[in-house]
N, C-alpha and C positions, 0 to 999 in steps of 0.2 A: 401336049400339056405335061406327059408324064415325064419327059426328057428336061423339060422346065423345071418341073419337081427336082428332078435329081440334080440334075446343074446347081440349082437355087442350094440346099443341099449342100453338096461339094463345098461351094463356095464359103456358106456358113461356118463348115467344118475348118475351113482352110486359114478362113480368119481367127476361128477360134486357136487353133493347133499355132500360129503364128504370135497369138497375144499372148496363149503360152509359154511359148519357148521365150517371147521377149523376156516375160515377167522371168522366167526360168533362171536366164540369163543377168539377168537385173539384182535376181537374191543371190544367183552364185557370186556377182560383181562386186557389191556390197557387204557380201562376209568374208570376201578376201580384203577388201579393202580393211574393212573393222579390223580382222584378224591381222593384218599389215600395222595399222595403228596404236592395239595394244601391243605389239610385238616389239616396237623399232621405237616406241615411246620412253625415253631415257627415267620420265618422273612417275610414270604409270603401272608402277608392280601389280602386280594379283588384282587386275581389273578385272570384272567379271566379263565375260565372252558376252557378246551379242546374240539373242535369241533368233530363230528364226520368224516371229512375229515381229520382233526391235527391227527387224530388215527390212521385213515389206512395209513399216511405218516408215522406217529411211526411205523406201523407193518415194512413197506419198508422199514423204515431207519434202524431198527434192525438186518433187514435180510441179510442187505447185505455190513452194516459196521460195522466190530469190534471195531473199538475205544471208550474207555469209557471217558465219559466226568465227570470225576470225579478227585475230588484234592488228590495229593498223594505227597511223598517225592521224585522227582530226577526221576518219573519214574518205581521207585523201591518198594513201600512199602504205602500204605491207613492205617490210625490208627484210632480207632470210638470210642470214651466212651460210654458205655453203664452203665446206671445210673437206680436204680431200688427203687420206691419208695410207701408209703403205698394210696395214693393220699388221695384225698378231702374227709373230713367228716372221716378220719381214724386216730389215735394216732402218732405224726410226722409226718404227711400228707404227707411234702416234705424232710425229709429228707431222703439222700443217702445212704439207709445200705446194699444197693449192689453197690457196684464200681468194672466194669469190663475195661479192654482195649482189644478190638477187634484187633491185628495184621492183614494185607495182605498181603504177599507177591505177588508182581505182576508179579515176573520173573518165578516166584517155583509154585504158586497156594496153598503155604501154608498158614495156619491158624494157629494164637497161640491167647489163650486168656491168659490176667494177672490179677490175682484179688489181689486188693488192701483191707488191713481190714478198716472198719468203724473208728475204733477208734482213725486212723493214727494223729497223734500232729503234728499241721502244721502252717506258720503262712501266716494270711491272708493279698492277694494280697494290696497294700497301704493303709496299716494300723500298727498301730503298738503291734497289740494284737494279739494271738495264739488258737487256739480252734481246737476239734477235724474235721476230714475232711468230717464229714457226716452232717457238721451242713450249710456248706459254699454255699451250691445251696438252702438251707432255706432263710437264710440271703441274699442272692443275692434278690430272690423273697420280701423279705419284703421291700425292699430298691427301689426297682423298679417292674411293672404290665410289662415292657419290655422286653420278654423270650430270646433275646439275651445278655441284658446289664446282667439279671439275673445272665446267668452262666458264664459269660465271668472270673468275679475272681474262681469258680474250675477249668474252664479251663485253666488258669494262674497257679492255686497251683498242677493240674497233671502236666505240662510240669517243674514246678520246683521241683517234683519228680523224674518225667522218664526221662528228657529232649528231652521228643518225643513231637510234635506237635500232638494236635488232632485235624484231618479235618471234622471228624462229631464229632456226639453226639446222642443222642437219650436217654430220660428218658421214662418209660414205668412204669405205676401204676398195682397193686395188681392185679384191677378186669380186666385188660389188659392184662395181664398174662393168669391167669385162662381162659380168653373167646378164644384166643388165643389158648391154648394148647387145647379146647373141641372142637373150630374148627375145628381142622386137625385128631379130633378124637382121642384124647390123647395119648402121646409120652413111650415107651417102656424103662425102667434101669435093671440094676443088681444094685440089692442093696446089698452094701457088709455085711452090720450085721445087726442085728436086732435094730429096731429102738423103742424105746418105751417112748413118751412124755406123760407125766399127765398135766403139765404146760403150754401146746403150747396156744398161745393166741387166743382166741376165740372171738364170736360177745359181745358189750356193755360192752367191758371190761372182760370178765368172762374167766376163761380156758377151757379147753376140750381135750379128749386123742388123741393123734395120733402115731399108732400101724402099724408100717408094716415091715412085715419079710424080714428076709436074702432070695438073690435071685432074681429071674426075676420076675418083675413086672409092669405090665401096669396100669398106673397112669393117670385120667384125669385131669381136670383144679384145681379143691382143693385138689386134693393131691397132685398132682405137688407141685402146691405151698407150702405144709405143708414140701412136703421132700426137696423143697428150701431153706424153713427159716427155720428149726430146728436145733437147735442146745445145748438144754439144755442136752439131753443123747446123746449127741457125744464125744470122748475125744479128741476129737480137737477143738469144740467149733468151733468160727466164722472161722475159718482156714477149717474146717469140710467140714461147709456151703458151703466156697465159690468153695469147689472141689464138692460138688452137685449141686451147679448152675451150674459149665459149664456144669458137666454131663447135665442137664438139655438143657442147649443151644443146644448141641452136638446131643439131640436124637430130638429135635425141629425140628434143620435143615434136618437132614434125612426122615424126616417125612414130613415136610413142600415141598419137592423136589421130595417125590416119587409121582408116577402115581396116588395113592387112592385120594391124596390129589392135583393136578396139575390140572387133569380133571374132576374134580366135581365141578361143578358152584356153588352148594352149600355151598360147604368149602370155595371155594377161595371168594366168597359174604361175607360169614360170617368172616373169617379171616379177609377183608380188614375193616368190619365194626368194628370189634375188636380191630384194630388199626386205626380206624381213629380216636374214642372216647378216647383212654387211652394211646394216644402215643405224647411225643413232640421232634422235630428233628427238622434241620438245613440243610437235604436232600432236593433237589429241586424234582419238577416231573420228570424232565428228569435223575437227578442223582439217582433218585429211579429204575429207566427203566432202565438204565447201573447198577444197581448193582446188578438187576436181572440178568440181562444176566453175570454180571461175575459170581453171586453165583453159577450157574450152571459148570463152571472150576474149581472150588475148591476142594482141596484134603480135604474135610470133616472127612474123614475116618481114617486120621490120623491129629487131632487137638494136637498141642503140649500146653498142661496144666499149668502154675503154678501160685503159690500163696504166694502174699509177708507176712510171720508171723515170729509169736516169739517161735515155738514149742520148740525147739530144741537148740542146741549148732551151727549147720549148718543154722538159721535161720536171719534174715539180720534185725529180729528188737528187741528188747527186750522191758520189763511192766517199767511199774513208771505212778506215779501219781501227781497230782495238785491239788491245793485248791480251788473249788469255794465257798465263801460265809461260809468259816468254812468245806467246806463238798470236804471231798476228793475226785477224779475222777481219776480211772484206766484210761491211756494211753496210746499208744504205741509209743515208739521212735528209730529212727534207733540205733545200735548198737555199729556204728562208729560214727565220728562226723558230720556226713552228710548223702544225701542222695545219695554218687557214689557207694554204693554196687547195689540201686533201679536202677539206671540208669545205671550200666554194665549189670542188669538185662533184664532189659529194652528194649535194644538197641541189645542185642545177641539174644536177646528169640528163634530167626531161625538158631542160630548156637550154642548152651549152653555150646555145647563141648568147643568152644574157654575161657570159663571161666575156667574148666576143668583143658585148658592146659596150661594155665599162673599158677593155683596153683601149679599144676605135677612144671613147670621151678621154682617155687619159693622155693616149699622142691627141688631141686636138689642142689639150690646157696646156702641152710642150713647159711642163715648169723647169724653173731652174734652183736646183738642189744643191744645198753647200753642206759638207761632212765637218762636222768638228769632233774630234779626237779629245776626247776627255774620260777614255776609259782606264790609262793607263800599260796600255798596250799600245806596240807600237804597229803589228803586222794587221790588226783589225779592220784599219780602215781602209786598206788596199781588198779586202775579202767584201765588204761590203759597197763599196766602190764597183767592183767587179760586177758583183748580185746586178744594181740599180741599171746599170751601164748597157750589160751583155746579155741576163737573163731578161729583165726587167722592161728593157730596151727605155731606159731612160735618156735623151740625147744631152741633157748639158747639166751635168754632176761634176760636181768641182770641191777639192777638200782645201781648207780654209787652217792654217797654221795660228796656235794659239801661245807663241815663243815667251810671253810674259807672265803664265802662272803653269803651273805644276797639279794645281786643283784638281781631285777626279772626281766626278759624278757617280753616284751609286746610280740612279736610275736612267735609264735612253729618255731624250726628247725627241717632239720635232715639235718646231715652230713654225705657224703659218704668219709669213708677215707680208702675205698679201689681200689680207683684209676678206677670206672664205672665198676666192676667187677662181679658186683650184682643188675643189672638192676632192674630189676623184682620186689625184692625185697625193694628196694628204690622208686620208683614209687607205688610201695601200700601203704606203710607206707605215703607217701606224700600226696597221694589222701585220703587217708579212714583218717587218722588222725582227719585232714591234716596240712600239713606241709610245709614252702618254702626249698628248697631242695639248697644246698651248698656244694661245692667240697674242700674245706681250712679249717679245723679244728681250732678255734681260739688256741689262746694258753693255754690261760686260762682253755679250756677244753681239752686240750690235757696234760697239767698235772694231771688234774682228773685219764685219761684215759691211763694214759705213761705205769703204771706196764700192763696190757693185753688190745693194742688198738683192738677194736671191730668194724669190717666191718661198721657198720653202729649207728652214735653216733644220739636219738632223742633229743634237750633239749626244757623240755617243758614248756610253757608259758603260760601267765595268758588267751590268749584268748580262750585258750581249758577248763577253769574252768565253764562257764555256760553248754556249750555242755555236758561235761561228770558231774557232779558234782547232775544231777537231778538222785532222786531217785530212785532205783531199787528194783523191787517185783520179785515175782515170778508169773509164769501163773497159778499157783494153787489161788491164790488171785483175780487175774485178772478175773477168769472164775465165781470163787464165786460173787464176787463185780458186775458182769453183773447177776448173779442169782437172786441177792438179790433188784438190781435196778428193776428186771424185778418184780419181788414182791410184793415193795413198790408201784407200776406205778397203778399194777390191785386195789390194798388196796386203794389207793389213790383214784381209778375215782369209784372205785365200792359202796363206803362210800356218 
């Protein structure tokens, strides 16, 4: 009985000394956290610190209510930019040459991320000037020491891309990365080919190789980074890149969530101290502590991927260039006259299929589209002929010569003159154009059009001449032209 005793005992003690150390753990967890949130919180100066009572009411209040105090759409959906930059004392310091958008679904628990390229031509929120999209959280900062007013115009120029609102934000510098990833004790890839740089950018300017095989490989804080940003022996270039950052994000989180990394005071010390130095965000303390606990719901394991580029014939942007100063600059621009291909993108990312199966209904309606030229331009309607034909995969696009007036239209039409019989098809042509859409053929164009009337008449006008009428490269150029920038840049500071 007395062996009983003591055992019985033991055990008491054992439990006790373990709920403990839980709790122990749980207040250390929670004031690094707090302390991480007032730290790296861009709007939250001279907040007052979290007490060590405010903690142990955070432990309670997490444990026993789900509700995340955090901003989202309808309920339905949290969207976060994620902005990746060289920081302070480094070449572009702030400019944005990783642009991600973090997707949540909140009903599903999925994850999508979307990466946007660098070089995206965009035009800047109340201004009347245009520039690439990685220069615009630069220019926000020179204009204002304010880290809200700072980003507030890209946050303007992504929602007039995706037409998604972003409720966060978070910019994270180089050496935040790397400290970051050696924290959690560096994150695990398959690397698909071999990777072989002579030119990757190294310390004061100078280069240095970065070598690493096809296959699995575990990568700490600089190589991480090196297999982030590399992109001169990729044949996709920055398109490349941005499908090894998410791989990147993608083995972060797995890592950052398992047990090696969750219960070691160690990592999770040095992790928060890694972001508290090289991170700036619009997270509050308490919306940091609900996003932990959501992150833990998340289907991780199946993160849905993509990236908006110009590879291909299926790609939503194509190359052209502008002149600064005499001196041409590689650009990229959408490949319609807008940006509604980016934002069906955008807006489906948790359902891709539904894009899928609007083109499936559009080859079934196989319309027939007649181009009339009334913009005043004569090379216009070979460029959108091209668009309908080749990207669009339109099969019977045909343009229609109008030899007896000179009349030019200020605005684009399209005419359905098959009586709404071709939905589908008439609302892409309206949107991607775009175009004001009319059900009355004038008459005018319906003499054009008498010998074979075609389902769907566009006639096009002078305001689709700046949208389409800017020059087109190829991505063969484009990649060289960023080779050769990159070249000049080391020549230039190494000199």
């Amino acid at each position: 009985m007395q062996i009983k005793k003591i055992l019985t005992k033991l055990l008491l003690w054992s439990i006790i000394f373990l709920l403990l150390g839980a709790i122990a753990y749980g207040v250390f967890f929670l004031r690094k956290l707090n302390s991480l949130g007032n730290q790296i919180n861009a709007g939250q100066t001279g907040q007052k610190a979290q007490t060590l009572f405010d903690t142990i009411t955070s432990i309670a209040q997490l444990t026993k209510n789900n509700s995340l105090e955090l901003k989202n759409s309808d309920g339905e959906r949290i969207n976060i930019l994620l902005l990746g930059v060289a920081g302070r004392g480094k070449p572009g310091q702030n400019l944005t040459d990783t642009i991600m958008i973090a997707n949540i679904n909140l009903k599903t628990n999925q994850v999508a991320l979307l990466s946007l390229p660098r070089d995206l031509y965009v035009s800047v929120p109340n201004s009347n000037w245009q520039t690439k999209i990685n220069t615009i959280y630069q220019s926000g900062l020179n204009n204002t020491k304010n880290e809200t007013e700072a980003i507030t115009p890209l946050l303007e120029t992504i929602k007039e891309i995706t037409s998604l609102d972003m409720h966060y934000y978070a910019v994270l510098n180089f050496d935040g990365f790397k400290k970051v990833i050696d924290a959690i004790g560096g994150v695990n890839v398959a690397n698909e080919r071999d990777i072989y740089d002579a030119r990757y950018p190294g310390p004061n300017y100078s280069y240095e190789t970065f070598d690493l095989k096809k296959g699995f490989q575990h990568l700490d804080g600089d190589l991480a980074l090196k297999y982030a940003r590399e992109r001169h022996d990729d044949p996709l270039g920055d398109f490349g890149r941005a499908k090894r950052q998410q791989q990147i994000i993608q083995a972060t989180k797995n890592k950052l969530f398992s047990t090696s990394t969750l219960f070691n005071i160690r990592s999770v010390n040095d992790l928060f101290d890694a972001l508290g130095e090289n991170v700036k965000t619009n997270l509050t303390p308490r919306e940091l502590e609900s996003f932990f606990e959501l992150s833990k719901k998340l289907d991780t394991d199946n993160i849905i991927n993509a990236a908006v580029d110009a590879w291909n014939k299926d790609s939503l942007l194509k190359v052209s260039h502008v002149f600064y100063d005499n001196t041409p600059a590689f650009i990229l621009i959408p490949r319609v006259g807008n940006f509604s291909e980016i934002q069906d993108l955008a807006q489906n990312i948790f359902d891709l299929n539904k894009l899928k199966r609007r083109r499936e209904e559009i080859a079934k309606e196989n319309a027939s589209v007649a181009l009339i030229n009334k913009s005043g331009n004569n090379s216009i309607t070979t460029k959108i002929q091209r668009l309908l034909s080749e990207n669009l995969v339109y099969k019977n696009v045909t343009v229609m010569n109008d030899p007896g007036s000179k009349e030019v239209e200020v605005a684009t039409s399209v005419y359905d003159s098959n009586s709404g019989t071709k939905p589908f098809t008439l609302d892409e042509i309206a949107t991607r154009i775009p175009a004001k859409v009319f059900y009355v053929l004038p008459e005018k164009y319906q003499i054009i059009t008498q010998k074979q009337l075609p389902d769907i008449v566009l006639v096009i006008g002078k305001d689709l001449i700046e949208k389409y009428n800017m020059p087109e490269d190829s991505i063969e150029d484009f990649k060289k032209a960023q080779d050769d920038q990159d070249y000049l840049k080391m020549q230039d500071k190494s000199n």
